[in-house]
N, C-alpha and C positions, 0 to 999 in steps of 0.2 A: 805497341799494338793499339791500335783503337776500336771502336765497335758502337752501333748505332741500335738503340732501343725503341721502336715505333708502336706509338698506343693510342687506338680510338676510345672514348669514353663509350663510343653505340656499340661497340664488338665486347658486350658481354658475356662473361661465363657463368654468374651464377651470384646469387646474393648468395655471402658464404655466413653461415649456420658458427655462432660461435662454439659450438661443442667440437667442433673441428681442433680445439686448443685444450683439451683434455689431459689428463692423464690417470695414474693408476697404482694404488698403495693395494698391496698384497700382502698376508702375512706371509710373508718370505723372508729370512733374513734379518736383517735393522732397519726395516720398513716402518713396521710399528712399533714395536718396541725397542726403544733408543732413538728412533726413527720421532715419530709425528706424537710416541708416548711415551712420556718417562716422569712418574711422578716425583722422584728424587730431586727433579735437575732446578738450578736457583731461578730457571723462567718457569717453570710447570705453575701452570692456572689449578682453579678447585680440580679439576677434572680430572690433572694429571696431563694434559697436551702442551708439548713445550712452546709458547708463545714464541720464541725465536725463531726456532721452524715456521709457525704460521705467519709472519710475517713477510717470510720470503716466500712462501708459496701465495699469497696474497698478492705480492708484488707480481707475480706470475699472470695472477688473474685465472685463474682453470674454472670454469665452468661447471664443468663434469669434470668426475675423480673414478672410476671403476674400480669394485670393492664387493669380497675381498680377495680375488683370485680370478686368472690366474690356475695354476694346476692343483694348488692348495683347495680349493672350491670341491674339485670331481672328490674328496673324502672328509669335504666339513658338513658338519649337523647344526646348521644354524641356531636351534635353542640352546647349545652351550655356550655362547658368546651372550645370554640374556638371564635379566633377572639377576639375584642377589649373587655378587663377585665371590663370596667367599664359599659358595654352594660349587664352584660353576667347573666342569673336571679339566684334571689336565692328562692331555695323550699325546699320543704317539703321530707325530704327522707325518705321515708317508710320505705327501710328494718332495719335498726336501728335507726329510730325514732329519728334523729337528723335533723339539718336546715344544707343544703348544699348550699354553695356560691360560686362553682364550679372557682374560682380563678385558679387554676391549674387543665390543661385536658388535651388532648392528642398532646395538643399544645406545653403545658410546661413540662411534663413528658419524652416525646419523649427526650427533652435536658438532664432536668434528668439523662434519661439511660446513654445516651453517656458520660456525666461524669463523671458518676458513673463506668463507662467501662461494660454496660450489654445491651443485648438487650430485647425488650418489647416481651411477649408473651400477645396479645392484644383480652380481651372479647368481645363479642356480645351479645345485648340484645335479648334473644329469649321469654323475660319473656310479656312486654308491647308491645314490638318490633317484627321484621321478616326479614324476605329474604332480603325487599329494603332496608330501613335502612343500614344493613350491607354490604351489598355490596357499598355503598354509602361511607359509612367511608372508606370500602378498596380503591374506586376510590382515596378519600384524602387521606389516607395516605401513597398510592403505584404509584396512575398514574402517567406519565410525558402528556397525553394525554390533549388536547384541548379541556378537556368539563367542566361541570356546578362544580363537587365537587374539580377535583382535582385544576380548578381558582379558587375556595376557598380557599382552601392551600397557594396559590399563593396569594393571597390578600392579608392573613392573616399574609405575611412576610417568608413565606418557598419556595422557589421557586424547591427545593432539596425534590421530594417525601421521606417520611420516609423510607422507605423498611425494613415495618414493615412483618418477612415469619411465625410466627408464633401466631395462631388464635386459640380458644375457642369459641366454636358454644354455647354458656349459660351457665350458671351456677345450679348446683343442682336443676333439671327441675322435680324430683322427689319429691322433698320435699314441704310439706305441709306450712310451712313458707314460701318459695318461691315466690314471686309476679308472680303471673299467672302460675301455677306450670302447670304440663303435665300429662298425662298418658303418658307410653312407647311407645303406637303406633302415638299418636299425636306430641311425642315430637320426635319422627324418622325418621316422615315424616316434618314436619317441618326442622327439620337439614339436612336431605337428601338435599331437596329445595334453602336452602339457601347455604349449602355447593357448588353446583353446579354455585348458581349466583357468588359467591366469587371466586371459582377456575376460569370463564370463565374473570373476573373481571382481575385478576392475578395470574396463571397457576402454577405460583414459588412456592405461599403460602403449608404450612402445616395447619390441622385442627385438634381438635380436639374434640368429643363427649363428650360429659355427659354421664358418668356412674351414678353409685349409685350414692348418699351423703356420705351412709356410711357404713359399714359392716351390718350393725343389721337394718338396713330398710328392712319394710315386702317384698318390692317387690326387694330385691337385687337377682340377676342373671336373672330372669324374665323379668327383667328391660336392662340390657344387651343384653340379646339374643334379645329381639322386636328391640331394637334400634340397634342393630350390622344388623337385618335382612332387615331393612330396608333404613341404611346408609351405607353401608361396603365399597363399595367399590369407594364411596366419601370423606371419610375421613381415617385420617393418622393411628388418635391415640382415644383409649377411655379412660377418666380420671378415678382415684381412688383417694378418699376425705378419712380419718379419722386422730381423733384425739385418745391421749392417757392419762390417768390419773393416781389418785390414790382418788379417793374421799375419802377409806375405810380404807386410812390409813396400806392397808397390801404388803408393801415394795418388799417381794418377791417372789409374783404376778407381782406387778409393774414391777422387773428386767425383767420379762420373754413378756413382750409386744410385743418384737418383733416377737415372735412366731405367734401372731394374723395375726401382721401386712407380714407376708411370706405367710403364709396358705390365707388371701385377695389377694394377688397378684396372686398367683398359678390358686384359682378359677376363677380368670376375666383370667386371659390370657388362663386357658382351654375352658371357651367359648370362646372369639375371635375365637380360632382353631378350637373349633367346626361349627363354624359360614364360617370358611372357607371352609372347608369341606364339610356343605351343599349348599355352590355356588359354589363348584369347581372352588373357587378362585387360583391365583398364587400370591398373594398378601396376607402378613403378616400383622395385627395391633399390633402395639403396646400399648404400657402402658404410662400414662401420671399421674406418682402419686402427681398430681398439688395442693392437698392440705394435709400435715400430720404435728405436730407438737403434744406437749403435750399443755391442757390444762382443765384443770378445777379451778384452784386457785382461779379467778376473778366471778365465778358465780354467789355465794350469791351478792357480792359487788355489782357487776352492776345491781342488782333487787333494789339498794337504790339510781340510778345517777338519775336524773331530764331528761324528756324527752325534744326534740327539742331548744336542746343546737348547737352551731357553734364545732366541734370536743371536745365531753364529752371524760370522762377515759376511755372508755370502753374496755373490754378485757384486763387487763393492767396487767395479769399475772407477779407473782413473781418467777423466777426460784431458787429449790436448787441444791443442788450436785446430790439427787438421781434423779430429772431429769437431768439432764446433762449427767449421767453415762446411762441413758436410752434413752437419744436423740443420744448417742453414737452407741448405740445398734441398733436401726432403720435405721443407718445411715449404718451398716455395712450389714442390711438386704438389704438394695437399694441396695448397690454392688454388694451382693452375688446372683442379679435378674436383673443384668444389660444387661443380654442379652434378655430381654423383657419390664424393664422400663428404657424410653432413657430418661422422662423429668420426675424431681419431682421439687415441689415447696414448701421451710420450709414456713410455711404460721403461722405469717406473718413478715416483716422484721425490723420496727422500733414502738415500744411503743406496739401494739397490739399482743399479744401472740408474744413476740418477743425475738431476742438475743441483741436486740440494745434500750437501753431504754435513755429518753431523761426528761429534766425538760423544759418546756415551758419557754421561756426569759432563763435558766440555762444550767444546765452540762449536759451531754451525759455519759454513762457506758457498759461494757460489762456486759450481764445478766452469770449467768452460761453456759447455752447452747451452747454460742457465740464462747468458746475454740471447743468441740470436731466436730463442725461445721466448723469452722478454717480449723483446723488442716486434716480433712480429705477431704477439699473441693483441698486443699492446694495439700498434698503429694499422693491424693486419685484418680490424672489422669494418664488412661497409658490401660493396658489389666488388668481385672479380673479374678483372678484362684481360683480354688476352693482350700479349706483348711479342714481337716480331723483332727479333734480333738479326742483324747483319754481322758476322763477326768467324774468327776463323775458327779452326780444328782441328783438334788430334789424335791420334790411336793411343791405346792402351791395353792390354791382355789383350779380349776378342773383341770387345766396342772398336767399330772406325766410326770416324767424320764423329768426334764428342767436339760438340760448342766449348767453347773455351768461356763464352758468359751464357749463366742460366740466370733468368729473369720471373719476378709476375709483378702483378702490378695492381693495387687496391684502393678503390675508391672510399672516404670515406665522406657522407653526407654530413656527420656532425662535426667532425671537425673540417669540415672544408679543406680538406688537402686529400693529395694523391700519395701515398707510400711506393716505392718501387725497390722491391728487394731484389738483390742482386748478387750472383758469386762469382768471382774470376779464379776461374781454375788452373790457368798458366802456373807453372812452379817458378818460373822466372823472370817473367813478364808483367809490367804496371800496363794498366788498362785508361787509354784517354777514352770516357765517355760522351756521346751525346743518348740526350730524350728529347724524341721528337713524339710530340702530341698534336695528332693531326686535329685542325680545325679549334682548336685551343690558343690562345696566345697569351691569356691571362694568371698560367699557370706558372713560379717563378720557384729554383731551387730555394729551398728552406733551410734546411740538416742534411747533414751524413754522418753516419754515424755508421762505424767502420770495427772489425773485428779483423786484427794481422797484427803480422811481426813474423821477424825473422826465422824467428826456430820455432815449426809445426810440431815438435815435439813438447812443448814450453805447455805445464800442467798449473793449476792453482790447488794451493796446498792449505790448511787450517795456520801454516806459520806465512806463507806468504801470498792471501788469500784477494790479490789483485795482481798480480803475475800477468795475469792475461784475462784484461779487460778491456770493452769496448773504447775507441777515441772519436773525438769530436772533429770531423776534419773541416778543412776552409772549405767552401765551396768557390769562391772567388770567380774566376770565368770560365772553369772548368771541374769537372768530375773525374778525377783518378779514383779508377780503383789498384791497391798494391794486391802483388802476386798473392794468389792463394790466401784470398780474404772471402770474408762474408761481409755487403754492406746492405747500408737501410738509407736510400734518398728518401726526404719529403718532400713535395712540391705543393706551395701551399696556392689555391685559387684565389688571385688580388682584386677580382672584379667582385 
């Protein structure tokens, strides 16, 4: 098979926004604890955060972290995660049916970030909670002001507001799981309210709405439009939730996911527009794709964990190569729409649907995912340009005419090269490529750097935790890409 990649440096789409490389620890599970905390463990810092985990999340590079939920959010009281640990209560968490002992909260989190080199994209409960509330935690964790929350801060040992600018007005306010979920019009006017106490609270902040939960909820766009019409023009951004699978076993369907996941984006950002056009706004929302990753592997499992456990397995997804090579593909859908989603969040970042998995008291490993995450989070900042593929096609389930290569293409100004990410979704076909860059001639392959092998099912494990790692290929006078890969060309500018 072969297939021709053609890219102008002038046909841009967008300087893409590094929070575009995001992600998102929840208390869910072994997220945090065992996860990103564990005072016990032989790496754990004063703090109690295990240095081994932060250094691969480091490697990551995440910008933004969203924290700390999530469904856990719609029934947290943010003052018990603050202030002296051995005061601080332990309850009952409803959204995942576990015992929280809130040890770590926006007290210890907040340090977290900063070492981890990210800054906090910070939820609000709109589920038990409202307007006061939230704006209250903004006083703590933005004011330098003389009043009742931010001398809490100050009590508590921070005398340095957080300058926390990026907020979550709730979480999946639509969904019936939900603790005190919403209708559209309740949950708009609500967020309208509280977004206004927060902006007068600190004028700096960004916010963002709740959209759907997920594509295939009855009321998705419905749900947008009430909540765009009655929030618009208080808030930044509206979020997009979904995840991605394979329950059925049919691989390439699977490849072609990110088709879904474009045509979701496209709809929420033609309402926004229409949404502005019926306020004769001068004001753009944007796209907040704050939660997407792949998951189904852990389903059945966690219908067998014991409830109202201190952090159970829960979500503890096994990644293989054909996810990988599909988390690849999603990831080149964000870019190719980065001039409408500025913030996504791989949800979530250690043990839970994760790229970073961990042993309690043990090891730490990269899952599959954790490479083409890496690598495009890495060589993936700079301007977006569109890429024009000549190359064949096939059906799958309902998709007809799926590309057999999905492309995008990233310029970067500081390091003088162009990135071109790449996946061939053939199951059995190697891919001779060309890149033709019009009006360029100065532009020469660099790297490739390639994620494949033979068996799509082939996981990495804490005993054999390079199983399935990226390789270094020749570039030589040609570009193969092997069947059912994810790859990363550099082409570096020699003029």
């Amino acid at each position: 098979m072969k297939a021709e990649i053609t890219i102008s440096k002038n046909n841009i789409i967008s300087r893409i926004d590094d929070r575009i490389y995001g992600s998102f620890v929840e208390h869910l599970g072994r997220a945090v604890y065992g996860g990103i905390y564990e005072p016990g463990h032989e790496t754990a810092d004063e703090m109690g955060f295990r240095t081994d985990v932060m250094e691969m999340v480091k490697a990551l590079n995440v910008p933004v972290v969203r924290y700390p939920g999530g469904n856990f959010v719609s029934g947290y009281n943010w003052e018990d995660g603050t202030g002296d640990k051995s005061k601080r209560p332990r309850k009952m968490e409803l959204a995942w049916q576990s015992i929280e002992t809130n040890e770590v909260g926006i007290d210890e989190f907040q340090e977290w970030a900063k070492r981890a080199g990210s800054e906090i994209m910070m939820a609000v409960n709109l589920g038990t909670r409202g307007p006061d509330e939230a704006r209250n935690l903004v006083e703590y964790c933005n004011s330098e002001t003389d009043t009742y929350y931010a001398d809490m801060r100050r009590k508590n040992g921070f005398e340095k507001p957080f300058g926390i600018k990026l907020w979550c007005l709730g979480n999946e306010m639509d969904g019936p799981w939900q603790i005190c979920s919403k209708t559209p019009y309740e949950y708009g006017r609500i967020a309208c309210e509280t977004a206004k106490l927060m902006k007068w609270t600190d004028p700096s902040i960004e916010l963002v709405a709740c959209g759907s939960a997920h594509i295939n909820m009855p009321t998705f766009m419905e749900w947008e439009r009430i909540v765009l019409r009655e929030c618009y023009e208080h808030i930044d951004y509206i979020s997009l939730h979904n995840y991605y699978g394979n329950p059925n076993n049919d691989t390439a369907a699977y490849l072609a996911s990110s088709i879904e996941m474009d045509k979701f984006i496209k709809q929420v950002a033609a309402i926004c527009d229409e949404v502005k056009l019926e306020k004769k706004s001068d004001k753009t929302v944007n796209l907040s794709f704050d939660e997407w990753n792949i998951w189904f592997h852990s389903n059945e499992q966690d219908k067998e964990i014991p409830k109202w456990q201190v952090a159970p397995p829960l979500l503890e997804d096994v990644y293989n190569l054909e996810d990988a090579v599909v988390l690849g593909s999603l990831m080149i859908t964000l870019l190719n729409n980065s001039d409408r989603v500025k913030i996504a969040c791989l949800a979530q970042l250690v043990n839970v649907i994760a790229p970073i998995m961990t042993e309690t008291g043990g090891r730490t490993w990269a899952q599959t995912i954790y490479y083409p995450f890496m690598y495009t989070s890495r060589h993936g900042r700079g301007t977006a340009v569109r890429t024009f593929c000549e190359c064949g096609s096939y059906d799958a389930g309902n998709m007809k005419n799926i590309p057999y290569i999905d492309s995008a293409a990233v310029i970067s100004e500081v390091e003088n090269e162009l990135a071109v990410f790449v996946v061939n979704r053939s199951l059995d076909s190697e891919c001779e490529l060309n890149i033709n860059i019009l009006g360029e001639s100065h532009y020469r392959p660099y790297q490739h750097i390639a994620l494949e092998g033979g068996d799509l099912k082939a996981i990495n494990t804490a005993d054999e935790p390079e199983n399935v790692i990226p390789v270094v290929k020749d570039i030589g006078g040609k570009i193969t890409l092997a069947p059912h890969s994810w790859n990363m060309i550099i082409l570096k500018n020699t003029f």
